[in-house]
N, C-alpha and C positions, 0 to 999 in steps of 0.2 A: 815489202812491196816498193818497187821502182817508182820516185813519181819526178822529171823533167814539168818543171815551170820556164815560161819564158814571159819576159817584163820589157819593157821601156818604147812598147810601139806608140805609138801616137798619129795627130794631124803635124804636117809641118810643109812647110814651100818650098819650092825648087830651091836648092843650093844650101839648102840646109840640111846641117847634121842631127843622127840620132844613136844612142848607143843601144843596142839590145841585150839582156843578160839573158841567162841559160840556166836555173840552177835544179842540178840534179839527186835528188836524195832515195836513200835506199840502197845504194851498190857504194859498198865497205870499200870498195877497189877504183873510185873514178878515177885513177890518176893509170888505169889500165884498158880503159875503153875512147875512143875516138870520137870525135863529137862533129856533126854538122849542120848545117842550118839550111832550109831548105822555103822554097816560096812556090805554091800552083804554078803551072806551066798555062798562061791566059788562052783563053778559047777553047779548050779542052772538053768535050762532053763528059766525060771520065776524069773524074782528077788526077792529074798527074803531077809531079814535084819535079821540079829542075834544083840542082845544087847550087846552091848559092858560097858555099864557103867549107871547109874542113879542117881540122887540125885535129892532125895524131896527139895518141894518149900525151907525149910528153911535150908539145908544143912545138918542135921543134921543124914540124913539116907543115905549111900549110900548102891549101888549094883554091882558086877563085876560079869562078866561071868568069868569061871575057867582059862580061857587063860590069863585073866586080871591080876587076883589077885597078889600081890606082886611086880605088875612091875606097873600098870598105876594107877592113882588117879583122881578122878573128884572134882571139888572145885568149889564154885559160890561166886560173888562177885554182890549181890544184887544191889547195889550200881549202879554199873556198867549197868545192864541187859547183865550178863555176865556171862556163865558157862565155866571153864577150864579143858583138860581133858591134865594130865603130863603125856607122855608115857614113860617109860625107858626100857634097856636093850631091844632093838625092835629086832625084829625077823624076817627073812623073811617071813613067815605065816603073819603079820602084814600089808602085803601089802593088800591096798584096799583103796577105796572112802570112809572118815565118814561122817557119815553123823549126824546133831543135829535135835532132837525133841521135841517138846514143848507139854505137857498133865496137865492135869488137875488133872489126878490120880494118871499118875507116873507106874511103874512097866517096865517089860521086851517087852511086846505085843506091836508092832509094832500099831497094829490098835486105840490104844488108844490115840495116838498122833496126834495132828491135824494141827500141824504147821509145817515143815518140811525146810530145807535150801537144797541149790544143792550142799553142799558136798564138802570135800578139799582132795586131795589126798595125801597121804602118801605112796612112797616105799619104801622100805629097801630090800638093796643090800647083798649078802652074802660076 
């Protein structure tokens, strides 16, 4: 059985960093699945998930949504069955539940993810 935990949300204040881990047990193979992280899309009646970050099986390709770029970085530690996602200079807009996801193909699309953990929270205070 698949089980994706994710760790290191917390309270924390504008322009402060947090690191978040990812770690995924169960699949003999993580070093062959694509890992993203993913936070509600705010105001949503329906939940929806915006991508927040990606990185193929072998690390070597990441992806940020425009919010991301310059400020968070995702890193995986195969090793481990472990993806990290380092947020810095956080922003109130940064508040939300992340959530990790586990795909085979990888990309921004929610649906393509078949593993999914409940999520750590993260706020930042102004």
């Amino acid at each position: 059985q698949v089980q994706v935990e994710e760790s290191g949300g917390g309270l924390v204040q504008a322009g402060d960093s947090v690191m978040l881990s990812c770690v995924v047990s169960g699949r003999r193979t993580f070093d062959k699945y694509a890992i993203g992280w993913f936070r509600p899309v705010p105001g949503k009646e329906r939940e929806e998930r915006e991508c927040v970050a990606t990185i193929n099986n072998s690390g070597d390709t990441t992806y940020y949504t425009d919010s991301a770029k310059g400020r968070f970085t995702i890193s995986r530690d195969n090793a481990k069955n472990t993806v990290y996602l380092q947020m810095n200079n956080l922003k109130p807009d940064d508040t939300a539940v992340y959530y990790c996801g586990v795909s085979r193909v990888g990309g921004s699309r929610t649906d393509v993810y078949v593993d999914w953990g409940r999520g750590t929270q993260v706020t930042v205070s102004s």
